[in-house]
N, C-alpha and C positions, 0 to 999 in steps of 0.2 A: 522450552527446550528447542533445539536444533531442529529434532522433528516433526515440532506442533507448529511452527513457525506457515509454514506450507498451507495446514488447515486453517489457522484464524486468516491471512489473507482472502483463501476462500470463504470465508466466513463471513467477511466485510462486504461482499455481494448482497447480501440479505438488505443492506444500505439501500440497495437502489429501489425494491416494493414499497419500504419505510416513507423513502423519500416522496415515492409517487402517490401514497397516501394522503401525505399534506396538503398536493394541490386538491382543495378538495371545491374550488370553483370552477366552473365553466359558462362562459358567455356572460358575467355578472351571477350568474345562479348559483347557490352551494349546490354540489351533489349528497353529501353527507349532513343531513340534518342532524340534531341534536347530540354531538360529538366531543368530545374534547380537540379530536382536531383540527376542527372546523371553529372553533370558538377561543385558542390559545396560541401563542408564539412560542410558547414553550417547547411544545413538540420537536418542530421543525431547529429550533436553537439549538436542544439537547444534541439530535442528531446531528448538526454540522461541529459540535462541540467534543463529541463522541468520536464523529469521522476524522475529525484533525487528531484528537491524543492516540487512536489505533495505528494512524496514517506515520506519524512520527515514532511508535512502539515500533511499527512492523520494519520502520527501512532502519531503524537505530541497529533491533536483532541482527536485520540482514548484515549489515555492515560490521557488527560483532563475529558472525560465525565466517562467512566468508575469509579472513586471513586466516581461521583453522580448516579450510577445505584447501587452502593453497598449502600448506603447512604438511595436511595428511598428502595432498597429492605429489610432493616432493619426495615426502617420507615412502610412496610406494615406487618414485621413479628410482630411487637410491636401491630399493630392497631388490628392484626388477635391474638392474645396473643399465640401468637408461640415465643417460648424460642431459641434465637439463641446461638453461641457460639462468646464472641467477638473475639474471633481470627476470623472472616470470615475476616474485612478488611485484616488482615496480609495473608492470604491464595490469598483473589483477586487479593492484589497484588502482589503476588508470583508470579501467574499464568500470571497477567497481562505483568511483564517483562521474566516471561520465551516463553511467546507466540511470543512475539517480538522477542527474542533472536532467538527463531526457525525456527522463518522468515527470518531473517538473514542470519543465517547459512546456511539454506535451499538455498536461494537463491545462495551466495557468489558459495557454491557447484555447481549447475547449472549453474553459468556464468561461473565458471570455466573450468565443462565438455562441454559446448558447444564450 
């Protein structure tokens, strides 16, 4: 729903303990002995397999509910006789796939320098 959307994002932080788990070598040496995660690729797979299908669930939503947040926010400039401009949809959505894009790029860059 609309208003769970907010929580599983937050919830996709939990990713980043997960992921610091796997590196479980330092200097050649494991720090976690007799482990599953020290001894499979599995772990570490799932996880980036998991982070990509959340990663595309959560901006698919977002880009779902958003033209019914522009939709209500009309519906109360009408009720409130405040005069909008109809181009607002065509700007939301502007914004809406430039936000994503940003996120994107942002990210790709950072997987990159790391």
């Amino acid at each position: 729903s609309e208003r769970a959307l907010p929580f599983i994002t937050l919830f996709r932080t939990l990713f980043i303990p997960l992921f610091l788990l796997t590196n479980t070598e330092r200097n050649g040496e494991c720090i976690i002995d007799d482990s599953l995660l020290s001894h499979s690729d599995f772990f570490p797979i799932f996880l980036i397999v998991t982070l990509g299908f959340t990663n595309g669930y959560c901006q698919t939503l977002a880009m779902l509910y958003a033209p019914k947040r522009l939709v209500a926010m009309r519906e109360h400039l009408v009720e409130h006789q405040i005069h909008g401009n109809k181009d607002d949809f065509d700007i939301g959505a502007t914004i809406m796939v430039f936000a994503i894009t940003c996120g994107l790029t942002c990210g790709s860059f950072i997987g990159f320098i790391l």
